[in-house]
C-alpha positions as CSV (number, residue, x, y, z in Angstrom):
1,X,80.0,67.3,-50.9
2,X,76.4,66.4,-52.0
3,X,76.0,69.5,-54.2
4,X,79.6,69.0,-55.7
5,X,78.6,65.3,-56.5
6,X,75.7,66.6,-58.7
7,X,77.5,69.4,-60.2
8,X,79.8,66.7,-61.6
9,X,76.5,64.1,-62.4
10,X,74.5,66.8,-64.2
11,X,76.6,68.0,-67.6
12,X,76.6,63.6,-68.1
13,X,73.1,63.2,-67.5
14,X,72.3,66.5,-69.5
15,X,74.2,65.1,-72.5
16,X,73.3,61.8,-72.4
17,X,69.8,62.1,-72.0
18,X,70.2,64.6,-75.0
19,X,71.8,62.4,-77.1
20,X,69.2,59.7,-76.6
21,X,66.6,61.7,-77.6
22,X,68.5,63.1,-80.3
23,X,69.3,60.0,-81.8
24,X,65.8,59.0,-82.0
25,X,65.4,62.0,-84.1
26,X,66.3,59.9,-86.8
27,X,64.2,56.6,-87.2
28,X,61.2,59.0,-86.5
29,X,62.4,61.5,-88.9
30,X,62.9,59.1,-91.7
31,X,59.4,57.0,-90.8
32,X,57.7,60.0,-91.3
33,X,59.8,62.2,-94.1
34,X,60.6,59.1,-96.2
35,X,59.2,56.0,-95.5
36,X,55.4,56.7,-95.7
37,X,55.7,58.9,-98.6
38,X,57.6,56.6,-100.9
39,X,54.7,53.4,-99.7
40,X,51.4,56.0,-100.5
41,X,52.6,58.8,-103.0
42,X,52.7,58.1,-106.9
43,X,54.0,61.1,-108.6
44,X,51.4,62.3,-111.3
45,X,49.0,59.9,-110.5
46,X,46.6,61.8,-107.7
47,X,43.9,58.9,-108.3
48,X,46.4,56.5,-107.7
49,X,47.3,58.0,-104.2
50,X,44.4,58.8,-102.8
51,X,43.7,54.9,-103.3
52,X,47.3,54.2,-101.1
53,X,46.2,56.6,-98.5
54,X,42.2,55.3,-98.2
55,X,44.4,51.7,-98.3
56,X,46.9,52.9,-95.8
57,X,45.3,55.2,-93.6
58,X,46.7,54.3,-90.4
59,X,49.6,54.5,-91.7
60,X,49.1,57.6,-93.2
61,X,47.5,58.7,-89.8
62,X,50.8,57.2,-87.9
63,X,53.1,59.4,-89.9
64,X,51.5,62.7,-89.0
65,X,51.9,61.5,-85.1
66,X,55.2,60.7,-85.7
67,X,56.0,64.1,-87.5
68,X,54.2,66.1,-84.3
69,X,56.3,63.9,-81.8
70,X,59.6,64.8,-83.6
71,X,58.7,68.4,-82.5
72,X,58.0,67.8,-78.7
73,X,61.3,65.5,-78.8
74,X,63.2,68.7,-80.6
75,X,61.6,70.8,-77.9
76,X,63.1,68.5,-75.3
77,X,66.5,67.9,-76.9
78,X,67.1,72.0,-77.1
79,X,66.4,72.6,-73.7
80,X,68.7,69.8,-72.4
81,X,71.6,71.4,-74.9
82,X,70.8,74.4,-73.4
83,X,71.5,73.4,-69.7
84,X,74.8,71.5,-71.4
85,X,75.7,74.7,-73.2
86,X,74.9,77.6,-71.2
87,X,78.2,78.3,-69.1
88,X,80.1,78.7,-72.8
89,X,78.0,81.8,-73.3
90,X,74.5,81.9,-72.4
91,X,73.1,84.4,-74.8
92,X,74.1,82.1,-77.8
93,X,72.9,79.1,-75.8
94,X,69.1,81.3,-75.6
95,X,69.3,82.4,-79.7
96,X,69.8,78.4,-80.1
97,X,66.8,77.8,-78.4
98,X,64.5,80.3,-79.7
99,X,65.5,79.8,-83.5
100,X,64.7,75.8,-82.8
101,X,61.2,76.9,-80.7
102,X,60.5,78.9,-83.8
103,X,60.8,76.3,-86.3
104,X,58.5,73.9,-83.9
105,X,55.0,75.8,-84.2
106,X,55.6,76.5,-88.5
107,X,56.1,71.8,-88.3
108,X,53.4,71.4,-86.3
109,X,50.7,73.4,-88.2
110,X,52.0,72.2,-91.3
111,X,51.0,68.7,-90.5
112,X,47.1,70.7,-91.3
113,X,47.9,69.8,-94.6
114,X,48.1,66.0,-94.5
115,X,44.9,66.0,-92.1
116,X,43.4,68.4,-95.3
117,X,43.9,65.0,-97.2
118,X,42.6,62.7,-94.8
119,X,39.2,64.9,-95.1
120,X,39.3,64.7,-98.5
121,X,39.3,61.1,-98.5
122,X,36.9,60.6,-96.1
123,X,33.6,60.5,-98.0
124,X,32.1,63.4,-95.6
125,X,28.8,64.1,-96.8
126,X,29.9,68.1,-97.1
127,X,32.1,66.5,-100.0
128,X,29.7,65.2,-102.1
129,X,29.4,68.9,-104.0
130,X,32.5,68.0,-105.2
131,X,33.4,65.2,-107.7
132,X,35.8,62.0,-106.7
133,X,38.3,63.6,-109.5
134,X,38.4,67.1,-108.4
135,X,38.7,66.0,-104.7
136,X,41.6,63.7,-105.6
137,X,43.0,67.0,-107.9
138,X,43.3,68.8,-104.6
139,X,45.9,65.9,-103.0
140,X,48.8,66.9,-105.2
141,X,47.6,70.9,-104.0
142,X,48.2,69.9,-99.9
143,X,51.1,67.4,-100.2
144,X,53.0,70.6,-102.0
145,X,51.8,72.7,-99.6
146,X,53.2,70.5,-96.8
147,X,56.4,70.5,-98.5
148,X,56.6,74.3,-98.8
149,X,56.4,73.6,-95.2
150,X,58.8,71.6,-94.6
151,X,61.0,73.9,-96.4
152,X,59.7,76.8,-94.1
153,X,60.6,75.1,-90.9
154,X,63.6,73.8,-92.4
155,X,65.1,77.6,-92.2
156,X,64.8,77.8,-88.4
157,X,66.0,73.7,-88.7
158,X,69.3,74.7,-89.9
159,X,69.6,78.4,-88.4
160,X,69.3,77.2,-84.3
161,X,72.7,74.4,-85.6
162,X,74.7,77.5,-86.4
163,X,74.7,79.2,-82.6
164,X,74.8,75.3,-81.1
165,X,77.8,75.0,-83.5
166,X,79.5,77.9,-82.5
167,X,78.7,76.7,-78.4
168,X,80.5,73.4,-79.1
169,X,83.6,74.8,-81.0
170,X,84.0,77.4,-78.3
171,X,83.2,75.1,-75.5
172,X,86.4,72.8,-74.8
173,X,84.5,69.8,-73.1
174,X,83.3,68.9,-76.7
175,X,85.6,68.1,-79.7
176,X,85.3,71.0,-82.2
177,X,84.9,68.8,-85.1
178,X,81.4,68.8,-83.9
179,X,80.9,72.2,-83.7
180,X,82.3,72.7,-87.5
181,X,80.3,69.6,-89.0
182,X,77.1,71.3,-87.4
183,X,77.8,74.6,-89.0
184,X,78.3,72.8,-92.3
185,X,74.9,71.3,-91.2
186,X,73.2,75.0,-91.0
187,X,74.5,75.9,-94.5
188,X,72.7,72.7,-95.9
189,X,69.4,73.6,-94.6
190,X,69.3,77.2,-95.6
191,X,70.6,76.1,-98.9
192,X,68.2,73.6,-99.5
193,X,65.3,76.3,-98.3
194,X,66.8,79.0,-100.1
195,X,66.5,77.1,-103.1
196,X,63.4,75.4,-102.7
197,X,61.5,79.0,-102.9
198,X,64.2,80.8,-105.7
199,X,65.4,78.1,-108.0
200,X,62.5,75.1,-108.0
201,X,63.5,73.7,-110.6
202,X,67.0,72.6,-109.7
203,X,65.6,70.3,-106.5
204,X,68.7,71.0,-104.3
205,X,69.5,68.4,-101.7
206,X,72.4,69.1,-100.0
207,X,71.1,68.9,-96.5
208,X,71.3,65.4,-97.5
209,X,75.2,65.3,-97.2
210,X,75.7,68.3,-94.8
211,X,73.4,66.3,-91.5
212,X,76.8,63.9,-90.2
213,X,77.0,66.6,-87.2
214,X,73.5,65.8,-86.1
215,X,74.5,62.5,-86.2
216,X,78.4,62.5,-84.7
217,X,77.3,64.8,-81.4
218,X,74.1,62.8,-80.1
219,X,76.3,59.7,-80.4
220,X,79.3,61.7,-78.9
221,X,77.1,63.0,-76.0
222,X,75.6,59.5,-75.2
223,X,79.0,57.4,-75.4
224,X,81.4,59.8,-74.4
225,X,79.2,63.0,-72.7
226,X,81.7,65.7,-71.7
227,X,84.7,66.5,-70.2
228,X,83.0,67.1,-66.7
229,X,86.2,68.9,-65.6
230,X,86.1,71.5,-68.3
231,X,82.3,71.7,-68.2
232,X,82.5,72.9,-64.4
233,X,85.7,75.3,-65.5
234,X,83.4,76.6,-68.1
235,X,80.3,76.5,-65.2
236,X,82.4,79.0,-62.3
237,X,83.8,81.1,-65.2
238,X,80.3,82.1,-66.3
239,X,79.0,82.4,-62.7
């Protein structure tokens, strides 16, 4: 009776807990992807930014944390969905995990770039061969390069939402909807990366419009969690 009690208790606690975390994807996300950027970068004024960031350095500092945490979160949100979406088909459940682990290493080391400015800023006597306008010149060079980044990471961001999509469509203890709206969610990302690199000049967003999956299935998961019944059908089938 024990063991059957926590076979019923783990698909809840598995989704909840990895909707929680999830959701808090997104105030973290936008802290450091929108908020910080908007308070210290002025677009074609690199003199003018290095001032915001030597004003707003802890700030600045807080935002690269913040980016780094979103990846160990991510790392714990995908295993959690993995242990949630294993019995519909366990391979898919793996190549969701290892496109998202993929994407986590490419983030992480692309947060080199804004510590690249925080040197450059920091009045290290190494520095002093160069100028104050050719050190501010190279700001502009490392907040580019940490958005090619972005853009890099943001292939394996939308690729690992395309075998998660497919695991809640196919699942039947979690509305489909979800697992179409992610889908749509994968296409956004790898349009917005595929773009980024081919067509620059455009400045495609659609990832923008394409995220209400990630949104709808971590508040699903924490609200409603799963229909335990069909989760433990789904559990003895893939025994």
């Amino acid at each position: 009776m024990d063991s059957n009690k926590r076979t019923r208790i783990s698909p809840l606690a598995y989704a909840r807990v990895a909707g929680l975390l999830y959701l808090l994807l997104l105030p973290l996300g936008v802290f450091g992807i929108l908020f910080v950027p908007s308070i210290v970068i002025v677009p074609g004024d690199a003199a003018a930014t290095a001032g915001n960031i030597m004003a707003s350095e802890s700030l600045f500092r807080l935002s690269i944390v913040t980016a780094l945490l979103v990846q160990v979160v991510n790392i714990l949100v995908v295993l959690l969905l993995y242990q949630l979406l294993k019995p519909v088909d366990k391979k898919t459940a793996s190549l969701m995990v290892i496109f998202l682990l993929v994407g986590v290493p490419i983030a992480m080391l692309n947060e080199l770039n804004k510590f690249a400015i925080l040197l450059l800023v920091s009045g290290a006597p190494y520095l002093k061969v160069f100028t104050a306008d050719q050190l501010q010149a190279l700001i502009p060079l490392f907040l580019d390069l940490h958005q090619h980044g972005i853009n890099i990471a943001g292939i394996f961001w939308g690729l690992w939402l395309l075998p998660m999509g497919y695991l809640v469509f196919k699942s039947g203890f979690l509305p489909r909807v979800l697992g179409v709206l992610l889908i749509i969610g994968c296409l956004g990302y790898l349009i917005d990366s595929a773009a980024f690199f081919l067509l620059p000049r455009l400045h495609v967003s659609i990832a923008q419009f394409t995220f209400l999956g990630e949104v709808l299935l971590p508040l699903w998961l924490l609200i409603k969690g799963v229909n335990v019944e069909k989760w433990e059908e789904r559990a003895r089938e893939s025994a």
